[in-house]
VOGU-3710 file (C-alpha; in Angstrom, 3 decimals, decimal comma):
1> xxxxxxxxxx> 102,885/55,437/122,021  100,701/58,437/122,406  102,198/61,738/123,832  100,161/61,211/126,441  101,259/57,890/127,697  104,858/59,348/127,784  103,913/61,978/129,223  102,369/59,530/131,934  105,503/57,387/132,244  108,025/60,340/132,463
11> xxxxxxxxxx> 105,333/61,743/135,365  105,464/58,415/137,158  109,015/58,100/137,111  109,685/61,857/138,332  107,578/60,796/141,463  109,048/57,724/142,377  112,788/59,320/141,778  112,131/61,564/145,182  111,796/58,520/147,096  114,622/56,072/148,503
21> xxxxxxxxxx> 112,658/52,815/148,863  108,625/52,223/149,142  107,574/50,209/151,944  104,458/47,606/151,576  103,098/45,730/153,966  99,200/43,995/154,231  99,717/40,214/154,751  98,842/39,889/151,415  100,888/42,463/150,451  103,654/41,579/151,796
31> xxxxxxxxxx> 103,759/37,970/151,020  103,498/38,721/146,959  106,266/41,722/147,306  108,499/39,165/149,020  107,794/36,554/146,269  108,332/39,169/143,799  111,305/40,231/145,460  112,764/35,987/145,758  111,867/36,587/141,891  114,171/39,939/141,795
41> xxxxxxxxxx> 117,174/37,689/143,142  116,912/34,898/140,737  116,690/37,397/137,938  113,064/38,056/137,100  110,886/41,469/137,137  107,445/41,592/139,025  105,264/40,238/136,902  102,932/42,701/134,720  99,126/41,880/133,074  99,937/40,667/129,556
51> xxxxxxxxxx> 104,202/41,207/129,603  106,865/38,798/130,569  110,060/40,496/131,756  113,246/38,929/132,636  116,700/40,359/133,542  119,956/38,920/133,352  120,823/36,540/136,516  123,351/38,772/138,785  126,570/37,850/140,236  127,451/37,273/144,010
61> xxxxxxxxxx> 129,032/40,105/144,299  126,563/41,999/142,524  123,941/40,819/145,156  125,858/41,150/148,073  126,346/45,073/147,069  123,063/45,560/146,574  122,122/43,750/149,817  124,365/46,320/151,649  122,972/49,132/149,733  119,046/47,721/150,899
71> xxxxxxxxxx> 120,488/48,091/154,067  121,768/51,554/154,104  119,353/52,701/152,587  117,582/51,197/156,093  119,740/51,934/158,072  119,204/55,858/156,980  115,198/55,353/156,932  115,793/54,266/161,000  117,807/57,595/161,125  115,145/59,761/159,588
81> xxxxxxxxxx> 112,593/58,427/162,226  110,358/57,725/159,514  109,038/54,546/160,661  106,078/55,775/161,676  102,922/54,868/160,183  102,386/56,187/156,759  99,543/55,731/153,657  101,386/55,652/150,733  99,601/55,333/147,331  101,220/54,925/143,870
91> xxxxxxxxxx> 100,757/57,266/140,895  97,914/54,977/139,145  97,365/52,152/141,663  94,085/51,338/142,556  92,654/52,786/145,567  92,312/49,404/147,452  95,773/49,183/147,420  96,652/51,936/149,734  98,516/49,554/152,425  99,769/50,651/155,586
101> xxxxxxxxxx> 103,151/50,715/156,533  105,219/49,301/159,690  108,726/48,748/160,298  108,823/45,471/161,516  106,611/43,970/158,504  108,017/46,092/155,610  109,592/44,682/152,630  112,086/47,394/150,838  112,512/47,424/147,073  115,401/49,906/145,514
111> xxxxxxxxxx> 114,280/52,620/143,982  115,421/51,245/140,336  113,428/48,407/140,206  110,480/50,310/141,428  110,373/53,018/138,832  111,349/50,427/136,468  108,387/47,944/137,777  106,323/51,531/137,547  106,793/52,180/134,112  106,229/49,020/132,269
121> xxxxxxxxxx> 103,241/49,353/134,173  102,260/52,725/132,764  103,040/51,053/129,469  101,294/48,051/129,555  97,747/49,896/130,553  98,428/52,934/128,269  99,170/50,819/124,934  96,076/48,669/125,653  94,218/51,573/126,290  95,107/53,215/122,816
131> xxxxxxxxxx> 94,830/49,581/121,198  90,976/49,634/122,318  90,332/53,256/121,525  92,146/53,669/117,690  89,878/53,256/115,167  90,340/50,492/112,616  92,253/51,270/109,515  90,142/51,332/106,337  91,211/48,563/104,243  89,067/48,601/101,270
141> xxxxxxxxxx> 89,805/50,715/97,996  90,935/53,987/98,610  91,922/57,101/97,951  93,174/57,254/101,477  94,066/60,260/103,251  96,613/60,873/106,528  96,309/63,784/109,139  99,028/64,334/111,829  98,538/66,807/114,637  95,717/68,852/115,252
151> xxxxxxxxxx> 96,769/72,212/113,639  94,120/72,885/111,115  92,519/69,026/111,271  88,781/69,761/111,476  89,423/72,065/108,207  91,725/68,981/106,231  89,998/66,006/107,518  86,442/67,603/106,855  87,551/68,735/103,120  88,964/65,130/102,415
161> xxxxxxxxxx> 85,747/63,534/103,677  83,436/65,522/101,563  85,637/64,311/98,792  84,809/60,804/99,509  88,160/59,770/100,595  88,658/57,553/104,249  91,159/58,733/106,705  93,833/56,450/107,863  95,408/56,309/111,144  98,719/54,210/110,770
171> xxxxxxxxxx> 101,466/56,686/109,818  103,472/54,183/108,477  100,823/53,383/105,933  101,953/53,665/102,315  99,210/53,952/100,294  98,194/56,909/100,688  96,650/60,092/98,362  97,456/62,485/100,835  99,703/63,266/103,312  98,988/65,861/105,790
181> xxxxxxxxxx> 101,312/66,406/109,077  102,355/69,510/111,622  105,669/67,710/111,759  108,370/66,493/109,070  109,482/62,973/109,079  112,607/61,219/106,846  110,336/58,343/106,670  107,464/60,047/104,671  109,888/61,685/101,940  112,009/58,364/101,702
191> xxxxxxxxxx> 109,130/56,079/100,426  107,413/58,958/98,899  105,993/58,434/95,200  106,657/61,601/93,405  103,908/61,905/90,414  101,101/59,078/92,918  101,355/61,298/96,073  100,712/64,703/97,809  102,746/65,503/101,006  102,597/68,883/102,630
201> xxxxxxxxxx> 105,425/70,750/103,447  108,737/70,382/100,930  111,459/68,353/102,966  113,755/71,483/103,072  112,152/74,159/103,597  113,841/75,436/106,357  115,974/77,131/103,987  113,209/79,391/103,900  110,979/79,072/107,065  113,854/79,579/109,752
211> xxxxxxxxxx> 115,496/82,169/110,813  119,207/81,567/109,987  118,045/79,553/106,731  116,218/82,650/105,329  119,094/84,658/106,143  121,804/82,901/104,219  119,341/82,159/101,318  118,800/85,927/101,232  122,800/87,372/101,816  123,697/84,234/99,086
221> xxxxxxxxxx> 121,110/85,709/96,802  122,244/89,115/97,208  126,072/88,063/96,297  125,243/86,236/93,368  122,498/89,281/92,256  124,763/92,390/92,563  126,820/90,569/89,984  124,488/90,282/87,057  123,155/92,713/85,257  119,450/92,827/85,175
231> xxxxxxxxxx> 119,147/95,335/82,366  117,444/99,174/82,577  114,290/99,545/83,999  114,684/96,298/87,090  115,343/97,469/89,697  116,734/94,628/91,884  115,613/94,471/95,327  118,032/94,877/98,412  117,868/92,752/101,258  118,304/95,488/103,912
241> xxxxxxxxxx> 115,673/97,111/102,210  113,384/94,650/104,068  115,338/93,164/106,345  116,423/94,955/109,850  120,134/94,538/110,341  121,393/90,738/111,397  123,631/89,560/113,197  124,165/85,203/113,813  125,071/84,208/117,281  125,994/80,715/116,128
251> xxxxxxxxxx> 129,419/82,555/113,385  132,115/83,720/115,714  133,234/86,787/113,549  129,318/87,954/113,107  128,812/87,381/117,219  132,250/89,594/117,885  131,257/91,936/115,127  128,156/92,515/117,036  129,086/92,663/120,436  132,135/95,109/119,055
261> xxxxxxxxxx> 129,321/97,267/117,750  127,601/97,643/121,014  130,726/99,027/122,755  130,759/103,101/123,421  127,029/103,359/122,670  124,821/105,309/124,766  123,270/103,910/127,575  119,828/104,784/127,118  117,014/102,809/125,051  117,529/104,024/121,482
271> xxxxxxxxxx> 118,988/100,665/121,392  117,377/97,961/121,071  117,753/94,116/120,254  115,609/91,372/119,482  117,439/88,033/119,693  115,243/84,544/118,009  116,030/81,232/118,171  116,254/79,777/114,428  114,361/77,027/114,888  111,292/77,997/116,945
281> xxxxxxxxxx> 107,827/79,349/116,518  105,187/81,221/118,603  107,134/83,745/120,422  109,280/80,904/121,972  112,614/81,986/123,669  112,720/85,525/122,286  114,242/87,943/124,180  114,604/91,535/124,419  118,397/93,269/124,931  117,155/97,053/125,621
291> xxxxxxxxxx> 119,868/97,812/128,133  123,895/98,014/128,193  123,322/95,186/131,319  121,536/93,276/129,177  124,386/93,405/126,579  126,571/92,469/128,989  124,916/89,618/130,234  123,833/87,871/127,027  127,532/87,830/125,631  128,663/86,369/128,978
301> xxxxxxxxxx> 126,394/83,993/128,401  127,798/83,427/124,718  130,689/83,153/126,099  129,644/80,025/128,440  127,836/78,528/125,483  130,708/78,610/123,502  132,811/77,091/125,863  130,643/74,497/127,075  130,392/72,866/123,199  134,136/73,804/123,049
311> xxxxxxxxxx> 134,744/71,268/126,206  131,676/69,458/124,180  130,003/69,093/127,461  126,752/69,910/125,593  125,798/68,361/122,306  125,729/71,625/119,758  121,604/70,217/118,883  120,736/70,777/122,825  121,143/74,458/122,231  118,964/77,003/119,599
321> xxxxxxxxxx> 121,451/78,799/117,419  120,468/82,294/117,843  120,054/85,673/115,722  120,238/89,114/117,011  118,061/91,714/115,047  117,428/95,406/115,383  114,290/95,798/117,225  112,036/98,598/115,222  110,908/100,588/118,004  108,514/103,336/115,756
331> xxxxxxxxxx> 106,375/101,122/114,581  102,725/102,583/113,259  100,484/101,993/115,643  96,442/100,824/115,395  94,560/102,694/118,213  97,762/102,735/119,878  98,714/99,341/119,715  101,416/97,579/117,971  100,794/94,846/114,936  101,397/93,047/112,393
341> xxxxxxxxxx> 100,141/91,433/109,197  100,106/87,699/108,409  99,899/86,964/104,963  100,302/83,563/103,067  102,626/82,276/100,489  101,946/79,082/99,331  103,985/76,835/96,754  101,726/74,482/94,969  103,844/72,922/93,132  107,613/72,318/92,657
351> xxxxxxxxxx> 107,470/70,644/89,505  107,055/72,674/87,665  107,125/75,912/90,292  103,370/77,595/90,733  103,653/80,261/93,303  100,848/82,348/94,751  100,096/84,792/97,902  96,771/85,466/99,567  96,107/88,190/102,222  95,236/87,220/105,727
361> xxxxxxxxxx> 94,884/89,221/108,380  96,249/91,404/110,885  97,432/90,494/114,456  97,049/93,274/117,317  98,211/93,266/121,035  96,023/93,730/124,070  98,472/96,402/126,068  99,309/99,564/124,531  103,003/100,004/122,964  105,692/101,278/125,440
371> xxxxxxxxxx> 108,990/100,502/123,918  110,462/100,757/127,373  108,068/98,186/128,443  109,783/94,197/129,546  106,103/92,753/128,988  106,795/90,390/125,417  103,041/90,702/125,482  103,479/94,102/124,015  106,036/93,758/121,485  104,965/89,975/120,069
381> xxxxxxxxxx> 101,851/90,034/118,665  101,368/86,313/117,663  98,095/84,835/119,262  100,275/82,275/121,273  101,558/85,231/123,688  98,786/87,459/123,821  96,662/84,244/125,512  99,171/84,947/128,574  97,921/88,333/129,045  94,881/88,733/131,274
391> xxxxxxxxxx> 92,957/91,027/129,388  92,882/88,732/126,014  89,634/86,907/127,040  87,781/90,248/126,709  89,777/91,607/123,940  90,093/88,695/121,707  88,295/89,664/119,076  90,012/92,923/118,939  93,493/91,397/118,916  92,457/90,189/115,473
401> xxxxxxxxxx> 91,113/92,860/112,342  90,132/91,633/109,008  92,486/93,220/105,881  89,105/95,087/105,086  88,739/97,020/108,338  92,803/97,787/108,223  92,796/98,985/104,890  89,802/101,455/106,138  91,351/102,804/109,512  94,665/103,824/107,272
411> xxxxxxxxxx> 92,187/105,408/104,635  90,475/107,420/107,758  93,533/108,020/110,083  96,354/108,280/107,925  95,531/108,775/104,103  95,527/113,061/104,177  98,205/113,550/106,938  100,682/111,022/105,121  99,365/111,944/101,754  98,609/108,232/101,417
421> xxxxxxxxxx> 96,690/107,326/98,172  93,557/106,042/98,864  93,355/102,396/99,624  97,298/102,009/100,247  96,680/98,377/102,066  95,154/97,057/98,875  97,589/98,536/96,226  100,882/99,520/97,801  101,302/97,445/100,778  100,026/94,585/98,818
431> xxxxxxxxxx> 102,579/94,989/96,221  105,592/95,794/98,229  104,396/92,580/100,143  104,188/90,445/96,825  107,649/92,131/96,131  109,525/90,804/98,860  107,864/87,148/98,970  108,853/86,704/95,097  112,621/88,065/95,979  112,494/85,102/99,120
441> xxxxxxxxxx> 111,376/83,075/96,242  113,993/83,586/93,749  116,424/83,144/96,580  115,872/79,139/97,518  113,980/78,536/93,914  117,158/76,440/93,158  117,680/75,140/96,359  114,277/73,162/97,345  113,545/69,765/96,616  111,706/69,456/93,669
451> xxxxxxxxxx> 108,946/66,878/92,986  105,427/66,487/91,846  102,951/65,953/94,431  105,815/68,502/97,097  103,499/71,618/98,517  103,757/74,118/101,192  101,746/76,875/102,912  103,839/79,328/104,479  102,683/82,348/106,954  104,687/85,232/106,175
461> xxxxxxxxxx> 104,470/88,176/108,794  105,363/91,830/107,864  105,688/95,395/109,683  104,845/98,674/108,867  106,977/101,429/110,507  105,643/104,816/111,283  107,180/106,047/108,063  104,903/103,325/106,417  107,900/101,262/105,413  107,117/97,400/105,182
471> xxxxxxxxxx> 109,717/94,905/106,911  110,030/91,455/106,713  109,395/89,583/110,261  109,955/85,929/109,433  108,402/82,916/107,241  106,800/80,295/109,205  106,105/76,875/107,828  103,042/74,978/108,975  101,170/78,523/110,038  98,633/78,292/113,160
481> xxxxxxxxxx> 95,222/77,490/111,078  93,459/77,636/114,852  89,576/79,725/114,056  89,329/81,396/117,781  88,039/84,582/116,408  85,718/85,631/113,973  88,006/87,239/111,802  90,008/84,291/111,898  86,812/82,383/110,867  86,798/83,864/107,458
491> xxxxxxxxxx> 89,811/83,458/106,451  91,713/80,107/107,939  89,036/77,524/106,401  89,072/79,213/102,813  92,632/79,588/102,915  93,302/76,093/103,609  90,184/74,601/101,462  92,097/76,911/98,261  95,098/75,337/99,220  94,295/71,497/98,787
501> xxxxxxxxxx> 91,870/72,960/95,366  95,143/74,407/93,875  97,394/71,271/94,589  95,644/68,658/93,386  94,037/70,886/90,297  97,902/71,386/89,413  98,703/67,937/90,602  96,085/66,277/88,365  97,072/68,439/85,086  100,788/67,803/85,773
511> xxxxxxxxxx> 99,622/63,643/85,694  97,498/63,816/82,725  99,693/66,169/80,549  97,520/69,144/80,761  97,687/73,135/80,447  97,742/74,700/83,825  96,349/78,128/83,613  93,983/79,146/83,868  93,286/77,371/86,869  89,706/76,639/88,053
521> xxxxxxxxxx> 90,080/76,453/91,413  92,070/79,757/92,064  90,061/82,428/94,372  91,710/84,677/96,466  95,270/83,487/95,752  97,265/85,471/92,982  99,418/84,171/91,116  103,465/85,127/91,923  105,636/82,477/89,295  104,772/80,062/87,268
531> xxxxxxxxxx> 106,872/77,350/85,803  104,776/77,740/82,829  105,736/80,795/81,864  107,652/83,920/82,671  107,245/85,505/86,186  104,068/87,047/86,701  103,499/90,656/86,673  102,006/91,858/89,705  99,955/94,932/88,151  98,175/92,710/86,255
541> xxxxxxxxxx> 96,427/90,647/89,092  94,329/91,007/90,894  92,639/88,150/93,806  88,767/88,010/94,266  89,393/89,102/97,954  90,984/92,597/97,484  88,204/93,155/94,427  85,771/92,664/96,918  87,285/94,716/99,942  87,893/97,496/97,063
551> xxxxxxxxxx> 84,037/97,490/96,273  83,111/97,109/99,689  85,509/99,891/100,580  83,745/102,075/97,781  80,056/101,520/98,240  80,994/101,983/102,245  82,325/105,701/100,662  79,468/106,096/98,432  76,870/105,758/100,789  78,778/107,806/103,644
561> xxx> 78,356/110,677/100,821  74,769/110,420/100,343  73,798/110,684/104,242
//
């Protein structure tokens, strides 16, 4: 059933559950509601277009309770003076079946059996509906291809088509080339064929796309690092070199640790907190802690939390274990707003490992920065939250830059006073960026599933601080591939189109036994590890897309000269 249609029935029900009884009267109406209700008595449901419903036959004493509950339930309608005329029409009836309603001819059903009556309804019409509308299935020779959701499925389903492949609809299909879903199901990696197949997203990689799971990859990583020695001249990297200080709600000794920490600090706003639920996206149930009240508040409401799965009143799944994270308040600033820069990491392959990142662009509110501010529109800059502000629909396109205009305002604005070299976005901060998503990397390489046919694009989002120090946000699996703005325009549908040309070049090689590099199909993406070989060095790359902005950048310079 469609979202939709349970969307429908849980809407119907909600209506119906405000009422005590519905009243029907009509001749006509009332002689088939009190043939439906002789059918109620010996055990049957109302009868419903195309579905045959029976209950179990009910006891005496079973129907003499529910007799005296009809008339309560009466009795308290007689009290309400509510047997006045009324027009009463039900959620999806038709609209010659508004009936009016008296007390002497009206027929009272319980509540349960009308919302239960109501639903199969719902049901009934809604999966005939979808039965008529869904296309047929393709059933002659393949390859066949499978899209779920909608993120990024006019750029997938157009770049399978022009391959010549037909899209199937039934997700419980098998025999399919290509798998392509927002959502992860145990189904799709149980009967998948490693080697015949390509599914996006590797089962578990939540070690590396949530919050607490990139944490605990990271501090595991970190342990097992400091104790091997790497040799002169490698320089391991440090986790809180990239990472602001972390604290996990969800570990008792962390959660007092932090709370222990907060004690005796000044009250002002020099403090701030961030706290993230692992397990969601989009700005979704972040909050701010910027005051000692805050503080307060938030551990008391630990506190409850903790005791309610204590008493196990609450499953532990109902509620989103939580981080706490040191909210950068100096971040650099674009025309005095705050940012951030998505970039993509995408694993190709997990058999053997071929690991590449790609710029992407950089996300901008619509408010100025005020770090005082309780508006999440002007810390989060993720398109998601700056739709809720009322200003986005005249600055969307400016809550988006290309990599090419950001690498020129920080030329302009802040290579002299910072003594910046020239181009820093295109060497530096693409470096120290390439840095940390190779460290991540390294950190679950031995912990994700591995098989042929497994791959994943990942949206990694960094900071820059006003001392031009790069931080590490988060790593989101299944990224927003939406094309609202122009920027975005550019660079979604060629990211995603590289994508599916690197998978199945390396998936096709890996099948017939071939040499995978050099690859054909690679672009814009550089190349991080390779299975193949030895890491990659990162000095020695360098993608199509920075060569270009690094021309464009100097023939934009060049000409400026000659005016």
């Amino acid at each position: 059933m469609s979202a939709g249609s349970r969307g429908e029935v849980v809407q119907s029900g909600e209506e119906l559950q405000g009422e005590d009884h519905v009243c029907i009267d009509s001749p006509k109406a009332t002689e088939e509601r009190q043939g439906e209700a002789e059918d109620e008595e010996q055990g049957h449901l109302p009868a419903i277009p195309g579905k045959t419903v029976t209950l179990e036959p009910e006891g005496k004493d079973k129907q003499h309770k529910r007799t005296e509950v009809e008339k309560s339930l009466g009795r308290r309608q007689d009290a309400r003076g509510t047997n006045r005329e009324q027009v009463i029409q039900a959620d999806g009836a038709a609209a010659d079946s508004i009936c009016l309603v008296e007390r002497s001819q009206s027929v009272c059903v319980s509540r349960r059996a009308q919302v239960k009556h109501q639903r199969r309804a719902v049901l009934v019409h809604n999966l005939k509906r979808n039965r008529d509308k869904s296309p047929e299935e393709p059933q002659r020779p393949g390859p066949f291809f499978y899209f779920g959701g909608g993120n990024g499925a006019s750029i997938v389903v157009t770049y399978c088509e022009s391959k010549g492949w037909q899209r199937i609809f039934d997700k419980t299909r098998l025999d399919y080339t290509l798998k392509w879903c927002e959502l992860k199901s145990s189904s799709t990696y149980y009967h998948f064929r490693a080697g015949e197949q390509l599914v996006y997203q590797i089962p578990n990689n939540r070690v590396l796309t949530t919050k607490i799971g990139l944490l605990n990859s990271l501090r595991e990583y970190d342990r097992v690092s400091s104790k091997i020695n790497h040799g002169k001249g490698h320089r391991r990297l440090k986790m809180d070199e990239f990472i602001p200080d972390t604290f996990r709600m969800d570990i008792k000794d962390e959660k007092e640790a932090f709370f222990s920490q907060q004690e005796g600090l000044c009250a002002d706003r020099s403090n701030i907190w961030i706290c993230k639920p692992t397990g969601l996206n989009q700005g979704r149930g972040i909050f701010l802690l910027q005051t000692p009240e805050d503080i307060a508040a938030f551990r008391a409401r630990m506190q409850t939390v903790a005791g309610s799965h204590t008493n196990k009143k609450i499953p532990f799944s109902m509620s989103q274990a939580l981080i706490a994270q040191r909210y950068i308040q100096n971040p650099l600033l674009l025309k005095g707003k705050k940012f951030d820069v998505r970039s993509y990491f995408l694993i190709a392959c997990t058999s053997p490992y071929m690991v590449f990142f790609r710029h992407g662009y950089v996300r901008l509110t619509c408010d100025l920065y005020d770090p005082k501010s309780n508006n999440l529109t002007a810390h989060l800059t993720n398109q998601y939250m700056q739709k809720k502000n009322p200003l986005y629909s005249m600055l969307k396109e400016e809550t988006v830059w290309s990599m090419e205009r950001f690498n020129s305002y920080i030329n302009e604005k802040f290579m002299v006073p910072k003594g910046l070299p020239r181009d820093w976005v295109l060497s530096v901060f693409t470096r120290r960026m390439q840095q940390i998503m190779t460290h991540c990397f390294l950190a679950v390489k031995s912990k994700l599933e591995c098989k042929l046919g497994y791959f994943d694009l990942i949206g990694c989002d960094f900071l820059i601080d006003e001392d031009f120090k790069v931080w590490l946000l988060e790593m989101n699996c299944n990224p927003a591939l939406h094309t609202n703005c122009e920027v975005l325009k550019e660079v979604v549908p060629s990211t995603v189109t590289e994508t599916l040309d690197l998978a199945m070049e390396i998936y096709n090689k890996c099948r017939c036994g071939l040499k995978l590099l050099p690859l054909s199909s690679q672009k814009d993406f550089v190349l991080l590890h390779s299975g193949e070989t030895a890491v990659v060095p990162l000095t020695k790359q360098r993608s199509r897309t920075a060569g270009a902005l690094r021309t464009a950048c100097s023939r934009s310079r060049s000409s400026s000269k000659k005016l």
